[in-house]
N, C-alpha and C positions, 0 to 999 in steps of 0.2 A: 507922646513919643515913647516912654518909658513902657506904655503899655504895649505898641506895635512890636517895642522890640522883646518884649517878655513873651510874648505868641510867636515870634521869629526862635528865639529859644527853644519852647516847647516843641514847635513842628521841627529844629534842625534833632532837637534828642532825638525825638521818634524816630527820626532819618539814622541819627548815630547807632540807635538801637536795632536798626535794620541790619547795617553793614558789619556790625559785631556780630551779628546771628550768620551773615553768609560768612564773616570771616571765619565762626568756629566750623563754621561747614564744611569749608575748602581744607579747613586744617585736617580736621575728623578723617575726609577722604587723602589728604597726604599722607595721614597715616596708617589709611588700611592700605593704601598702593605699598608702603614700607613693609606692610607684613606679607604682602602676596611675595613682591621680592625676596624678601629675608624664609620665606617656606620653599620658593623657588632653590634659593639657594643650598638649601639643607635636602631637597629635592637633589640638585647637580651633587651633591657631596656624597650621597650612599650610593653612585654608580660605580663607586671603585670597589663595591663587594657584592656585587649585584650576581653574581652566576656562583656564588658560593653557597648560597643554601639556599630553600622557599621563604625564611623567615627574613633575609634579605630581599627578598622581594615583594614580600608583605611590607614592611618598612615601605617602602616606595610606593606602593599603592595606599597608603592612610597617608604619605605626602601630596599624592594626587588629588587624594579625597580633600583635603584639605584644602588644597590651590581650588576644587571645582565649589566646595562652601563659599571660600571668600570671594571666587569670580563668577558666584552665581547670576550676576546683572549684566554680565559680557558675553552672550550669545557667543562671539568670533573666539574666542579666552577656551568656552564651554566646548565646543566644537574641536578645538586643539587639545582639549586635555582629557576627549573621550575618546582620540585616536594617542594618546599619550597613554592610558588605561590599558587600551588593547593593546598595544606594543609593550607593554611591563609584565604583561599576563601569557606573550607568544616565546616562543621557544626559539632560539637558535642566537649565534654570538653576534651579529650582527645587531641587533635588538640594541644593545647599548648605547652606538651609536645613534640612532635612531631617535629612542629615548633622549640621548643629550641634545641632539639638533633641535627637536620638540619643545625640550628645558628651554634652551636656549633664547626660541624664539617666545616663549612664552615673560622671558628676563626681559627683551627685546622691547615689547609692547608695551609690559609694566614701566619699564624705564622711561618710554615714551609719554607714558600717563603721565608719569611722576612731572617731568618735567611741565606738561600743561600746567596738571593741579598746582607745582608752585607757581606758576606763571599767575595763576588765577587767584592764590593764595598772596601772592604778592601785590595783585592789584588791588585785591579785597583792604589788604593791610592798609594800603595807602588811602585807600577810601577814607577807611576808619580815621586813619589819623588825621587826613585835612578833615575831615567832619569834627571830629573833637579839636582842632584846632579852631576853624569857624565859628564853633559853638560856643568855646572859649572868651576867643574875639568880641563874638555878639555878648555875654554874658559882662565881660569886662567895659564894653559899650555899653551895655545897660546899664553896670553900676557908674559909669562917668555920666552918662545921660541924667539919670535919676539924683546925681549931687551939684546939677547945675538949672533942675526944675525950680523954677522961681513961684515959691506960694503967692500968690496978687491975694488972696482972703483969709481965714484962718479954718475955714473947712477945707479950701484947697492944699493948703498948707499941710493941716492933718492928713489929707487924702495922700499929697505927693510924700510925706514924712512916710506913710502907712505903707505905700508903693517902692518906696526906694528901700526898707528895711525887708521888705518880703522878697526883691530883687538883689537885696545882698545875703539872704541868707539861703535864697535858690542857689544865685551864682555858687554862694561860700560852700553847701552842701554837697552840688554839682562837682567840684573840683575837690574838694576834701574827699569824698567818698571812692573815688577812682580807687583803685588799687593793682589794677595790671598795669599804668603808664605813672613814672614818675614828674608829676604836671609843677612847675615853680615859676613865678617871675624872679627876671633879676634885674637888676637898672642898667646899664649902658656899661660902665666900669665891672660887669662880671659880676657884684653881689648880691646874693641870694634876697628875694624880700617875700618870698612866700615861700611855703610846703605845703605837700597833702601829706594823706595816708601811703597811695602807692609812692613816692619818694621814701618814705621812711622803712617801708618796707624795702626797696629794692637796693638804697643803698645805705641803710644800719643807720641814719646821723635822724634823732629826733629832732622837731623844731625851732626847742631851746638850742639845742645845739647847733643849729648851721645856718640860721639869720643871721646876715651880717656877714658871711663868710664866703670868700673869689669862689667860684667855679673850679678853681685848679684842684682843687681837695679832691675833685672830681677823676683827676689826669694822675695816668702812672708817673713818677720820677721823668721817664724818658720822652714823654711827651710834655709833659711842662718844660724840659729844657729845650728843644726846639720849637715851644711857644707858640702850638698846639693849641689852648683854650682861645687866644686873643686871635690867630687865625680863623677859629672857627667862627667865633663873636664879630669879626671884621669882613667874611662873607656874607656870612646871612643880616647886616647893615648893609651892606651894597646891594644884594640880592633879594633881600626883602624876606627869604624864606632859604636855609642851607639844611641840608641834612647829608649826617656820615654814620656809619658803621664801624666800630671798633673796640677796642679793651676799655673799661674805664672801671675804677677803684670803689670798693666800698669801705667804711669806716675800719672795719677791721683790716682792713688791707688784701683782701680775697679781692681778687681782678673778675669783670665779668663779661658777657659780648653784650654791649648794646646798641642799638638805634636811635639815635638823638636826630630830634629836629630843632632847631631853634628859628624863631618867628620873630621879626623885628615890629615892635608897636611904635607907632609915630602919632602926633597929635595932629591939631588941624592947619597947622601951620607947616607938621611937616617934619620938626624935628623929633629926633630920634628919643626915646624915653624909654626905653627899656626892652627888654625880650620875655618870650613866653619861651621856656623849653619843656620840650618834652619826652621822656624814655624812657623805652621798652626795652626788659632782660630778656633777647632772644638764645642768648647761651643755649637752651636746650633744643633748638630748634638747628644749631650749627652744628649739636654732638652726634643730633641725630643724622643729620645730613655727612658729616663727617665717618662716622661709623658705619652710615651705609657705604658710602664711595669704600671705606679701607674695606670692609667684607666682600665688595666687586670686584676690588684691586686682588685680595686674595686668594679669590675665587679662581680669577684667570688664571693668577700665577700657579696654582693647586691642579688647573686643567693643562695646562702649558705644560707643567714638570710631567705628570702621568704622561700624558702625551708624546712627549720626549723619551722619560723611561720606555713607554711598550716600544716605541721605535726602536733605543738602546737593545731592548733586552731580546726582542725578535730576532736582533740580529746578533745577538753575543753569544744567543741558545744554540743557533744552529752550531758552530764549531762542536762544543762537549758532545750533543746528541748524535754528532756523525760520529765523531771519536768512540761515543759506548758503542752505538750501531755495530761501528766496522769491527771493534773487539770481541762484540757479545758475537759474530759470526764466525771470528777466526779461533774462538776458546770452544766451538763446535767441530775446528777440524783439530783443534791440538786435542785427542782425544787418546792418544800413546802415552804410557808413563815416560818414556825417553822427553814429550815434550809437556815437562810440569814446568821448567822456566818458562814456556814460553806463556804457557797458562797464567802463571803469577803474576810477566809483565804486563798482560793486558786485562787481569783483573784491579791491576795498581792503577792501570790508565783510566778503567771506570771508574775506581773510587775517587782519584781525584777531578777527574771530570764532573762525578755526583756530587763534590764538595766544591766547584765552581757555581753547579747549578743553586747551589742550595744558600750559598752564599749571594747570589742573585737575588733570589727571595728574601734574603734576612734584609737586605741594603733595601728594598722595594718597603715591605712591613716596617720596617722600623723607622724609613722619610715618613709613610703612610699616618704611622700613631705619633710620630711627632708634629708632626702639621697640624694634627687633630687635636692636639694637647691632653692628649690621653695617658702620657709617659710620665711617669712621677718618681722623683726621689725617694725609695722606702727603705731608709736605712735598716740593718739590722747585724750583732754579733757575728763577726765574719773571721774566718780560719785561714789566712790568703796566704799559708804556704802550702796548705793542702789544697785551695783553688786553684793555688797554680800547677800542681804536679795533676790533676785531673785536666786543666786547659792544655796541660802540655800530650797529654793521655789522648785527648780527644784528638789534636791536631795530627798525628804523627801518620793519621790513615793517611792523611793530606800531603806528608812529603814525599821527595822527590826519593829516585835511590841514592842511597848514601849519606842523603839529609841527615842532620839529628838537632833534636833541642836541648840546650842544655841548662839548666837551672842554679842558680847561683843566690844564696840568701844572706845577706847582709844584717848586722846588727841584732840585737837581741826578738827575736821574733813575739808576737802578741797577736791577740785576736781584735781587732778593731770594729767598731762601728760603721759597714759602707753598706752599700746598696750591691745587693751579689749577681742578680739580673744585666746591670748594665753594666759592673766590672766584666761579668763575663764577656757581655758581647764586646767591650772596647779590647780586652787581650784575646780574643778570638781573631777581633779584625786585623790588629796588630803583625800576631801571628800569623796569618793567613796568607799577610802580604807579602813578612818576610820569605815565607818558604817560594811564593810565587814569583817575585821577583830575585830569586837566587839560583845558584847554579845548582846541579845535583852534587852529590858526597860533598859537601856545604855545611858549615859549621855554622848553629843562629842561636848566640848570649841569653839569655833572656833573668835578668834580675831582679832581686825582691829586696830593697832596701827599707829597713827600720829607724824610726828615731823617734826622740820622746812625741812630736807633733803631727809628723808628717810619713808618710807610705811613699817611696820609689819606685816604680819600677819603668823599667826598661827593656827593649827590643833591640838585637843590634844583629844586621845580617853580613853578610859578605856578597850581594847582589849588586845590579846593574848601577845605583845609585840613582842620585836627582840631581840634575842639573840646575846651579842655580839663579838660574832667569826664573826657573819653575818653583822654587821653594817658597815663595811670597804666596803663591795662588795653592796651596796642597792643601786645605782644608775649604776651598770654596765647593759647592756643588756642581755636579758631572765633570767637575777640571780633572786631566789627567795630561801626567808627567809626556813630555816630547820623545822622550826616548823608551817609553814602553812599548811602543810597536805593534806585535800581534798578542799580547800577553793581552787573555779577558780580564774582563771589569768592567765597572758600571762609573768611577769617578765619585761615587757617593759616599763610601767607606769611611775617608778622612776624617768629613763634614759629618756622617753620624756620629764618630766618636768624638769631635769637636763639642756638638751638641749634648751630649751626655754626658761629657766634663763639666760645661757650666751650669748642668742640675746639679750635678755633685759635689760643685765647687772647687775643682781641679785646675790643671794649666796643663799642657803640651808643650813640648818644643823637639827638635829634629836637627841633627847634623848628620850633613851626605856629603858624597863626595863622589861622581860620576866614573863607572867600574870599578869603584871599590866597594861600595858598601852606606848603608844608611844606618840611624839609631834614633831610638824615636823613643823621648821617655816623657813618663806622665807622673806629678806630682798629686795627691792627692791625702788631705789632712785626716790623722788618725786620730779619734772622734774615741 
């Protein structure tokens, strides 16, 4: 007997040995389908600069080249991304689109893979484990078979003595040597009565240590208190076999994802004598899975917002461009010295039309590098009363008639440590606003307050104000105020200077008051 089942062993290994070879197979191909997607992706992401030079479009053809390496085995794949080639290589604005449809469906198919191969990866999995579970079983059968072989002579005796130590130290080897599945018995009340290697490995408690010791060591705090271990121990007793997925503790207290089966052993009678468990740390297998979804999830959002933007902006551009249009033709007939006013007002209407447009772009580039996480904090020695009287220098092509800015500095002035790039753009945008939303000959505060820790400044106009239903949502993205009307903009402005405060370490806040006037001050600590 001991012998049939020591050859039922050997031929279940070679079985176990199979379905570990297709399991790491399915995985392998899980994760090149992950990199086709993840090249996919970085593929959809350089189409927001794609008509700006050839070396942007080089980029995207060594993305392509790329996608056609890794989906050299996919004919249908091959075929889409040699007509994806020539479309990155033709000329005209159209092309992009095209290209992204192409991306697209190329995301499409891989996605589609993906989910087979886990389909397939997950069966393989399961394979594995009822195989090493059976094998188990037969192995723990052979060592109960083999201590109930009755010697009747004293060579059988030797024989079956000889047989049953070489069947305990298969099993024992068999099961100690594991090291990707944590394999232990425990008896009926939860306690440990074996380890391996892969237990000690996967969750820190060597053998001295954790013979003798419930299951619960196993459960976070929060699951031992809703009694989590003795539920799981009380299904797979009824069920004969349970398995879940979830958090469970290691000795130092790092939490991690794992796979537990547990296996109910019964003797010949029937009653219950203990359980086999056993688990596998798929943590890495959830991050990755996890990381993919969030780079899809933010992929969309990144094509969603662009997408919105050019919508936005196609239709914000036209107003200014009619506006220079119809001036640059009428500053052709004011061609009399008698009309130099009139020349002046309609050179003012270009510039501040060319200071909408241009502000378009800054709000378009600057969501663009912050999505990309290309925008960084680089503090350095900063002169911010003379920044401000040059932000104020700048803006003034931008006001209205009669506008003016007025500068006001507070407390003993110093040069502080900030980042000059992105103060600039947050009192540009500021300022920008104020002049936009205010009336002409319009007075706009603008303060530079000192103190031993911290930098003040502030924005205060005398314009249309914010209504406030509206003042909760003024730094969301594309949100814009109810009562702005026809005055352009894109609703990004807020939200970029939002965003550039918390690289910097700043705060914001705003009080408005609807036709009177808004003020809009930002804290930010002097370093």
């Amino acid at each position: 007997m001991a012998v049939l089942l020591l050859v039922a062993v050997v031929g279940l290994l070679i079985i176990t040995i199979r379905y570990h070879k297709i399991f790491s197979e399915t995985n392998k191909a899980v994760e090149h389908t992950i990199l086709v997607l993840d090249e996919d992706r970085h593929a959809l992401s350089s189409l927001g600069a794609l008509e700006n030079s050839d070396a942007d479009t080089a980029q995207l053809l060594q993305h392509i080249l790329r996608l056609q390496q890794l989906t050299i085995d996919n004919p249908s794949q091959q075929a889409r991304l040699d007509t994806l080639r020539q479309a990155a290589s033709a000329p005209g604005r159209s092309r992009v689109d095209n290209i992204r449809a192409l991306l697209l469906r190329v995301q499409a198919e891989e996605g589609r893979l993906l989910d087979i191969l886990e389909a397939a990866n997950g069966k393989s999995r399961d394979l594995l484990k009822n195989a090493i579970v059976t094998l188990l079983a037969l192995a723990l059968a052979l060592l109960v078979a083999s201590g109930f072989i009755i010697p009747y002579n004293l060579d059988r005796r030797k024989r079956a003595e000889k047989g049953l130590q070489e069947s305990r130290d298969f099993a024992g080897l068999l099961v100690s040597n594991v090291k990707e599945y944590a394999i232990c018995m425990i008896d009926p009340d939860g306690i440990v009565l074996t380890w391996n290697q892969g237990a000690e490995q996967i969750n820190g408690y060597t053998r001295e240590e954790i013979i003798g010791k419930p299951i619960s060591v196993f459960y976070t705090n929060e699951q031992n208190a809703r009694g989590e271990p003795v539920y799981n121990l009380g299904k797979a007793g009824v069920e004969g076999r349970y398995e879940c997925i979830g958090l469970r503790k290691r000795k130092d207290g790092s939490e991690f994802y794992a796979d537990v089966v547990l296996t109910a052993i019964r003797n010949e009678d029937g009653k219950l004598t203990g359980f086999m468990k056993i688990t596998k740390d798929i943590s890495a297998q959830i991050k990755v899975r996890e990381d993919l979804n969030r780079a899809l999830v933010r992929e969309r959002e990144l094509n969603e917002m662009k997408s919105r933007f050019v919508t936005m902006a196609s239709h914000e551009f036209k107003t200014p461009l009619s506006v220079i249009l119809s001036s640059t033709n009428l500053i052709e007939r004011y061609n009399g010295p008698e009309m130099a006013d009139n020349r002046l007002r309609h050179i003012h209407r270009i510039k501040s039309n060319l200071n909408n447009l241009k502000q378009l772009l800054n709000d378009f580039l600057s969501v663009e590098k912050l999505e990309e996480g290309i925008v960084r904090n680089d503090p350095a020695r900063t002169d911010l009363v003379k920044m401000a009287e040059e932000t104020i220098q700048d803006m003034e092509e931008a006001c209205m008639d009669g506008q003016r800015i007025e500068l006001e500095v507070r407390g003993e002035a110093q040069d502080v440590l900030m980042d000059q790039h992105l103060l600039r753009n947050i009192l540009n945008n500021l300022l920008s606003n104020a002049i936009k939303y205010s009336p002409a000959s319009s007075l706009i505060r603008f303060r530079v307050e000192f103190t031993y820790d911290w930098v003040r400044f502030s924005v205060a106009d005398q314009g249309i104000g914010i209504p406030e239903k509206d003042q909760p949502h003024l730094f969301e993205r594309f949100f814009r105020a109810s009562n702005t009307g026809g005055v352009p903009g894109t609703g990004l402005g807020l939200s970029i200077v939002m965003r550039y405060l918390d690289l910097m370490g700043g705060t914001i806040s705003v009080e408005s008051q609807p036709a009177t006037g808004s003020t809009f001050t930002i804290t930010l600590p002097a370093v």
